[in-house]
mmCIF file of the N, C-alpha and C atoms, coordinates in Angstrom:
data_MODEL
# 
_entry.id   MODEL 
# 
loop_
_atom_site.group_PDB 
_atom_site.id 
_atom_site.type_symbol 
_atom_site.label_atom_id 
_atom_site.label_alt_id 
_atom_site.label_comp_id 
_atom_site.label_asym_id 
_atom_site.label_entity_id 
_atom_site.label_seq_id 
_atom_site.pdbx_PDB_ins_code 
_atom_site.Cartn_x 
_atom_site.Cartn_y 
_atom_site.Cartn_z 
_atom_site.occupancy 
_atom_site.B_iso_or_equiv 
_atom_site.pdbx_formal_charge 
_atom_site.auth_seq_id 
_atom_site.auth_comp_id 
_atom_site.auth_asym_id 
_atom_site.auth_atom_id 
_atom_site.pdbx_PDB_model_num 
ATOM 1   N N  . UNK A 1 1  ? -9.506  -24.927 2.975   1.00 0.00 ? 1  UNK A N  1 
ATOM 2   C CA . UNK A 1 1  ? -8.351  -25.140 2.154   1.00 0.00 ? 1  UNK A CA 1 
ATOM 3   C C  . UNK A 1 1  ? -7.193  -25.549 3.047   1.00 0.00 ? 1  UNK A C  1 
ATOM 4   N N  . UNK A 1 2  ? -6.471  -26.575 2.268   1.00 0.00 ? 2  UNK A N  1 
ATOM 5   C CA . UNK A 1 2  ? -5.410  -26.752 2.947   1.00 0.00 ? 2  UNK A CA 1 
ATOM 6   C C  . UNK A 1 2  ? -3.994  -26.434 2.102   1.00 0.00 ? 2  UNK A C  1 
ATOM 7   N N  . UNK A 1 3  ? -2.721  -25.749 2.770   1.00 0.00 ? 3  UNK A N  1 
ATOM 8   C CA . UNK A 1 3  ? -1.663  -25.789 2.504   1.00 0.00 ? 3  UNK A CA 1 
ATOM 9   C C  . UNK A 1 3  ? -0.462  -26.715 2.595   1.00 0.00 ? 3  UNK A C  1 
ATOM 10  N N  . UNK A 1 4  ? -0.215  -26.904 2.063   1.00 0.00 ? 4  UNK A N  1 
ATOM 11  C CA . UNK A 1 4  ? 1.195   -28.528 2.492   1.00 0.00 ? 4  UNK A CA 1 
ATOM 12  C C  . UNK A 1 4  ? 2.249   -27.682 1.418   1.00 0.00 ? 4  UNK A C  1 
ATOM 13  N N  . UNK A 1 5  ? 3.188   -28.311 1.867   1.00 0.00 ? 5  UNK A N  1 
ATOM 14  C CA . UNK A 1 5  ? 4.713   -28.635 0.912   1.00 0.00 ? 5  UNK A CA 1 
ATOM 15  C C  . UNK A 1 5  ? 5.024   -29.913 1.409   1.00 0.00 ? 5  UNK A C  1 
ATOM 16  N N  . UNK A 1 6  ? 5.501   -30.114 0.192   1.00 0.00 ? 6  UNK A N  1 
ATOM 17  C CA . UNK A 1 6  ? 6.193   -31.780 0.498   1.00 0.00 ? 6  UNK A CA 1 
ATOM 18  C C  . UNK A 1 6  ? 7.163   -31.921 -0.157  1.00 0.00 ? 6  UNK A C  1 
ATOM 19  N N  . UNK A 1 7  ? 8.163   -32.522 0.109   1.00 0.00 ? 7  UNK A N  1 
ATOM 20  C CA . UNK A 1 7  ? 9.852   -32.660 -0.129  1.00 0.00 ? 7  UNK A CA 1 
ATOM 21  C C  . UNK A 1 7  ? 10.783  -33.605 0.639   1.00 0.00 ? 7  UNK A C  1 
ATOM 22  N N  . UNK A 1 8  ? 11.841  -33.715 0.077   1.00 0.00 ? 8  UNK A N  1 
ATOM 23  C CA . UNK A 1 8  ? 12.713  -34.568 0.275   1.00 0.00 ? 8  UNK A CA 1 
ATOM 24  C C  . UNK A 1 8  ? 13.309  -33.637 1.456   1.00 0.00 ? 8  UNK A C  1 
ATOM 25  N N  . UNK A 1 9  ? 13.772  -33.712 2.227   1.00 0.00 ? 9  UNK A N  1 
ATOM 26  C CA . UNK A 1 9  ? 15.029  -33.081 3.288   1.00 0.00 ? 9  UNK A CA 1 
ATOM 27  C C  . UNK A 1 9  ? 15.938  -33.769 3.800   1.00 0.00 ? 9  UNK A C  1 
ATOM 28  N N  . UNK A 1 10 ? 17.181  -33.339 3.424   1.00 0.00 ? 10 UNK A N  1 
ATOM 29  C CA . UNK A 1 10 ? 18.662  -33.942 4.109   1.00 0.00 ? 10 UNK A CA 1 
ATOM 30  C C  . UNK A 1 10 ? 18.461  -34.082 5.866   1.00 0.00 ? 10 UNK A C  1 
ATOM 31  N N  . UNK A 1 11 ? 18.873  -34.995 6.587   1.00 0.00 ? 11 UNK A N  1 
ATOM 32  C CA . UNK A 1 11 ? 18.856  -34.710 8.163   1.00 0.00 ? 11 UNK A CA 1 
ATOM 33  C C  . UNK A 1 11 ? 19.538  -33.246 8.198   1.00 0.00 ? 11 UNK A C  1 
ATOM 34  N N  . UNK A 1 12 ? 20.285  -32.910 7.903   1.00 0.00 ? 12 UNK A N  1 
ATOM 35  C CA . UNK A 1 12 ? 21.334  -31.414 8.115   1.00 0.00 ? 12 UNK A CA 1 
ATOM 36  C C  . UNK A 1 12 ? 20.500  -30.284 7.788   1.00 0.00 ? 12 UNK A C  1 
ATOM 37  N N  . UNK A 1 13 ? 19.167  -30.557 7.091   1.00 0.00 ? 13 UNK A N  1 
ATOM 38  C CA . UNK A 1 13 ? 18.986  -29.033 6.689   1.00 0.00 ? 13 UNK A CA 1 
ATOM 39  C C  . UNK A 1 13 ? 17.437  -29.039 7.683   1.00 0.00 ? 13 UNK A C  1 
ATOM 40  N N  . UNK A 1 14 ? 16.896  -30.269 8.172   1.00 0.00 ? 14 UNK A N  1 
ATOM 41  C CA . UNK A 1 14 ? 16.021  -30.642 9.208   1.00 0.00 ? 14 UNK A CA 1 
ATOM 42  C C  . UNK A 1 14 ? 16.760  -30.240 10.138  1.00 0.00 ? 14 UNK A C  1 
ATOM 43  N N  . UNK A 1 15 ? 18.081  -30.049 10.878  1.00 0.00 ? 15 UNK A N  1 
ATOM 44  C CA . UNK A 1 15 ? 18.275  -30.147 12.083  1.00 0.00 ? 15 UNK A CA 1 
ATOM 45  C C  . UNK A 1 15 ? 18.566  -28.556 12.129  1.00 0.00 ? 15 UNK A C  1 
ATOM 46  N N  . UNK A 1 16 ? 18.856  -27.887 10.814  1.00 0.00 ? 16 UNK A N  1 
ATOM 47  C CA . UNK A 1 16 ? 19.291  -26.215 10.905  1.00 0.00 ? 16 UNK A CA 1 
ATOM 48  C C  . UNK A 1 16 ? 17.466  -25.682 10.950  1.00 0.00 ? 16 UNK A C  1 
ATOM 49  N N  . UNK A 1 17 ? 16.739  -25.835 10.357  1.00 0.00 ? 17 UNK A N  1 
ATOM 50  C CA . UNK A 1 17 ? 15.181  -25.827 10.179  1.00 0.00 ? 17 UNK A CA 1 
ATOM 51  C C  . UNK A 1 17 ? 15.006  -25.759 11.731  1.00 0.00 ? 17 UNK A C  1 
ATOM 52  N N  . UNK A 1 18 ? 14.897  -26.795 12.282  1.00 0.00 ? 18 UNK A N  1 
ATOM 53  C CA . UNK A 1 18 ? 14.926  -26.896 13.835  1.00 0.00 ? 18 UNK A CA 1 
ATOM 54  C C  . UNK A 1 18 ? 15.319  -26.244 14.986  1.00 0.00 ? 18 UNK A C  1 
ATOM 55  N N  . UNK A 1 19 ? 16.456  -25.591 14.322  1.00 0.00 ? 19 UNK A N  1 
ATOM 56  C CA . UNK A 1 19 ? 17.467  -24.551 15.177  1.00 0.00 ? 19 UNK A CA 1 
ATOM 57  C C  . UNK A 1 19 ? 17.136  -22.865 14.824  1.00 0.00 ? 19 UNK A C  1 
ATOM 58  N N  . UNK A 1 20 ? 16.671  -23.053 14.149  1.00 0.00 ? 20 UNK A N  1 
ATOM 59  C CA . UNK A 1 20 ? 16.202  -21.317 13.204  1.00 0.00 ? 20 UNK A CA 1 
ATOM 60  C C  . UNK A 1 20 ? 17.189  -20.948 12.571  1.00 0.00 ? 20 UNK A C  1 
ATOM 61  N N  . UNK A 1 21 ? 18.293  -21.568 12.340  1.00 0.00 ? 21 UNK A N  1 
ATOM 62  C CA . UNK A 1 21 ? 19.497  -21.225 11.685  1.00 0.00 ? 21 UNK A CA 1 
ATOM 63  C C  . UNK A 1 21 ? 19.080  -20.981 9.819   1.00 0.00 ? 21 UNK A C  1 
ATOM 64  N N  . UNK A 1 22 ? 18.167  -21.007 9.380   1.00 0.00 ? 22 UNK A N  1 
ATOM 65  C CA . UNK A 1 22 ? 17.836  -20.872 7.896   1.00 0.00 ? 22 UNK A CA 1 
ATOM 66  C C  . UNK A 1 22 ? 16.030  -19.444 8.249   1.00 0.00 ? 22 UNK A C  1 
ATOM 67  N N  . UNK A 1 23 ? 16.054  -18.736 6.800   1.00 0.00 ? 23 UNK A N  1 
ATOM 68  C CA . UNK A 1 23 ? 15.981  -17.964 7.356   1.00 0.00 ? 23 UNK A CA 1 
ATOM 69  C C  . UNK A 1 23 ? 14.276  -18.901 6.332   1.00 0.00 ? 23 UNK A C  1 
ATOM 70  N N  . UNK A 1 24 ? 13.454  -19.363 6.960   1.00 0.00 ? 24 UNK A N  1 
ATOM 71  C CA . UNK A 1 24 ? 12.071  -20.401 5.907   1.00 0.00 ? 24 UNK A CA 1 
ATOM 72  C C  . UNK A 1 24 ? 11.355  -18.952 4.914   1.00 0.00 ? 24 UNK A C  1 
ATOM 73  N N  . UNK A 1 25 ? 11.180  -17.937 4.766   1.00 0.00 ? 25 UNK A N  1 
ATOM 74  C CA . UNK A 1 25 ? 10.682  -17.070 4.274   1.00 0.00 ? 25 UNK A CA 1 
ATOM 75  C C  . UNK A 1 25 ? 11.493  -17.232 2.452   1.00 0.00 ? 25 UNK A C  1 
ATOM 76  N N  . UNK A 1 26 ? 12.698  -17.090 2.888   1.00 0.00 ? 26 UNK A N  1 
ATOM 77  C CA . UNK A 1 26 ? 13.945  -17.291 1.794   1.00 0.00 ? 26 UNK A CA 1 
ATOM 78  C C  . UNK A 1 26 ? 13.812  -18.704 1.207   1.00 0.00 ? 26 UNK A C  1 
ATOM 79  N N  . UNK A 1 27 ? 13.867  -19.669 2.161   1.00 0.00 ? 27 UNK A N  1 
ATOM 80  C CA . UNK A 1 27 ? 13.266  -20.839 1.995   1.00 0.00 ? 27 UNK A CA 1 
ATOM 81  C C  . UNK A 1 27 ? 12.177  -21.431 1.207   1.00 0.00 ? 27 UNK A C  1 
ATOM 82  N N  . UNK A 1 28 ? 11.182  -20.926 1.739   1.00 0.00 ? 28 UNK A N  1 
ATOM 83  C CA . UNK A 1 28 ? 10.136  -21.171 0.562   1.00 0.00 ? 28 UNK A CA 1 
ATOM 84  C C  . UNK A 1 28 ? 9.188   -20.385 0.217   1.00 0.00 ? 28 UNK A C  1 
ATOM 85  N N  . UNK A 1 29 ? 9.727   -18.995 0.549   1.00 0.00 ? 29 UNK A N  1 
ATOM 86  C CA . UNK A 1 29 ? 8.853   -17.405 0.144   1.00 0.00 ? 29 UNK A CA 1 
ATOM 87  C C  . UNK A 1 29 ? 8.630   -17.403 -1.648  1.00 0.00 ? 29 UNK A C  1 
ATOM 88  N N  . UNK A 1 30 ? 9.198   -18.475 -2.144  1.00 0.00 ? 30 UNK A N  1 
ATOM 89  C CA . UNK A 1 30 ? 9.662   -18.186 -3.922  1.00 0.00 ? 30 UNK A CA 1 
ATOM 90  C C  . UNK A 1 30 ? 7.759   -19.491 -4.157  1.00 0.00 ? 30 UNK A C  1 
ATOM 91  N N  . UNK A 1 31 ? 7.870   -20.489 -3.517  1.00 0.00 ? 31 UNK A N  1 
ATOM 92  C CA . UNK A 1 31 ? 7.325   -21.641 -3.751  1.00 0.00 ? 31 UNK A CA 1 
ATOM 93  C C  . UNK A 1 31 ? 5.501   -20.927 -3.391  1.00 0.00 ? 31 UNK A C  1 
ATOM 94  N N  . UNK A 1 32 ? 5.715   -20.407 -1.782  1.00 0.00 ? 32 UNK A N  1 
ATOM 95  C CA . UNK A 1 32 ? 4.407   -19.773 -1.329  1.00 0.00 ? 32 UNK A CA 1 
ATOM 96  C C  . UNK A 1 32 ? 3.734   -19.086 -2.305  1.00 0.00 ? 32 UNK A C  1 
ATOM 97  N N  . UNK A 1 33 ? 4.306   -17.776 -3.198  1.00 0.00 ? 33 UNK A N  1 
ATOM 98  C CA . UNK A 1 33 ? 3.899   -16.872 -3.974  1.00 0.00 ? 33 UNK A CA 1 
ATOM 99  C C  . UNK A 1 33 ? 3.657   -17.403 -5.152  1.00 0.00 ? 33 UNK A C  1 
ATOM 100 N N  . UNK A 1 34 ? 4.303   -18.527 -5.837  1.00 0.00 ? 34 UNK A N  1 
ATOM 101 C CA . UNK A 1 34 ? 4.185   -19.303 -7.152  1.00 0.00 ? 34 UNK A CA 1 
ATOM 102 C C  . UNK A 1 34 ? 2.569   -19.834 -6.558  1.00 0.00 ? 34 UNK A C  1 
ATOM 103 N N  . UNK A 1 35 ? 2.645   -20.576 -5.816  1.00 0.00 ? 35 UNK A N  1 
ATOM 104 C CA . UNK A 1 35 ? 1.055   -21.463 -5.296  1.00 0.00 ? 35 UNK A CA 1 
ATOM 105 C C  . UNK A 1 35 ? -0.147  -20.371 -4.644  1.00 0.00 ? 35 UNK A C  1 
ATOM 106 N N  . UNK A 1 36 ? 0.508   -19.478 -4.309  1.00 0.00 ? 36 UNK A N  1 
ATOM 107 C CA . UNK A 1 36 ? -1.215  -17.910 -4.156  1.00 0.00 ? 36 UNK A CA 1 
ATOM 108 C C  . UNK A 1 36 ? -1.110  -17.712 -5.714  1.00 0.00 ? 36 UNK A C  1 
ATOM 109 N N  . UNK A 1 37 ? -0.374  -17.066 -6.593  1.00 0.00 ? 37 UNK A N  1 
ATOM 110 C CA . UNK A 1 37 ? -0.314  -16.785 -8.086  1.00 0.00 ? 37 UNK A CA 1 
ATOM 111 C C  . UNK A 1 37 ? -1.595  -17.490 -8.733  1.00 0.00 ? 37 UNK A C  1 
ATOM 112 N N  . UNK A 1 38 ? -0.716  -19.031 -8.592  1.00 0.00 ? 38 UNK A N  1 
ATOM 113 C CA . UNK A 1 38 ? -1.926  -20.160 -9.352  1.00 0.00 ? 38 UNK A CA 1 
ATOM 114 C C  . UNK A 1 38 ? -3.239  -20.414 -8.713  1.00 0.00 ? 38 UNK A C  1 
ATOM 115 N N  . UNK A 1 39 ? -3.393  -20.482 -7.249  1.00 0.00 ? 39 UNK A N  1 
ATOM 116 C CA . UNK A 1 39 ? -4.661  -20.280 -6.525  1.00 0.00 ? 39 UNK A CA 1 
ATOM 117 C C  . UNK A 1 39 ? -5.216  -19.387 -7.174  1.00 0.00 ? 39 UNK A C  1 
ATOM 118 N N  . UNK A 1 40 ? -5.026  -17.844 -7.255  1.00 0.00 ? 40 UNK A N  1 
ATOM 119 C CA . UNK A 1 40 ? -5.625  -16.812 -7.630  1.00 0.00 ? 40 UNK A CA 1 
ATOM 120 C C  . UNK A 1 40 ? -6.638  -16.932 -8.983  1.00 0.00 ? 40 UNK A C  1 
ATOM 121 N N  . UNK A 1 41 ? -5.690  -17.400 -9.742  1.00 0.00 ? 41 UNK A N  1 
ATOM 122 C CA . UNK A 1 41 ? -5.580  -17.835 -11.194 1.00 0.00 ? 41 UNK A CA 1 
ATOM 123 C C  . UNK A 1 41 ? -6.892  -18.591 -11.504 1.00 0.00 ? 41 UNK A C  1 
ATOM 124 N N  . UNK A 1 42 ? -6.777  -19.837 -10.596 1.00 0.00 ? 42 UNK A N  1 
ATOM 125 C CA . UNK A 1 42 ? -7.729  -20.362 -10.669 1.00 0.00 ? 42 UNK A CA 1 
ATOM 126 C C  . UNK A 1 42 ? -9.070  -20.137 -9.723  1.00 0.00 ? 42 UNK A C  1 
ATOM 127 N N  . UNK A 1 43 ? -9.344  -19.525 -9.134  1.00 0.00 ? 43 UNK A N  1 
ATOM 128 C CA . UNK A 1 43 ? -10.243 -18.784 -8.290  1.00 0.00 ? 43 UNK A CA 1 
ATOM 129 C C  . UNK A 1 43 ? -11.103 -17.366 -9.752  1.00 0.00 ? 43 UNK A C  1 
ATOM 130 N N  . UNK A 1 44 ? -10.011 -17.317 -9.894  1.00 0.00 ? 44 UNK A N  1 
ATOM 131 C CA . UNK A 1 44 ? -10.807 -15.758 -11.294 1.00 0.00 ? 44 UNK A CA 1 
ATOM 132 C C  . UNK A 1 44 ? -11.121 -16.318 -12.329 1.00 0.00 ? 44 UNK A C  1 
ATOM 133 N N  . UNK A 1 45 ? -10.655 -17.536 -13.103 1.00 0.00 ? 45 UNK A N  1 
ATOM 134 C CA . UNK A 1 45 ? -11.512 -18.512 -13.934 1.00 0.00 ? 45 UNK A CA 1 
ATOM 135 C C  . UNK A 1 45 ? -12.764 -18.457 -13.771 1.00 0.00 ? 45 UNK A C  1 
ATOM 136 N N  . UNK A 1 46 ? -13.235 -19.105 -12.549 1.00 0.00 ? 46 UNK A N  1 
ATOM 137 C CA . UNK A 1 46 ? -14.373 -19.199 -12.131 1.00 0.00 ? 46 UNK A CA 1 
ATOM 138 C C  . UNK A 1 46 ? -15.160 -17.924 -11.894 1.00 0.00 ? 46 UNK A C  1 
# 
């Protein structure tokens, strides 16, 4: 299995990303848990 996100990013929020200045958990801790949820989901279908 593979994981990706894909998105648009401003240079400014690439260059704070880069710096550790954003905290990525907060970032995309909301997006990660929505996509295990639906993985799951569809894993117990079967």
């Amino acid at each position: 299995m593979t994981w990706s996100v894909k998105g648009k990013s401003p240079f400014i929020a690439r260059v704070m990303c880069a710096l550790s200045f954003m905290n990525m958990d907060k970032y995309v801790g909301g997006m990660f848990e929505k996509g295990l949820l639906r993985l799951k989901n569809m894993v117990e279908k079967k």
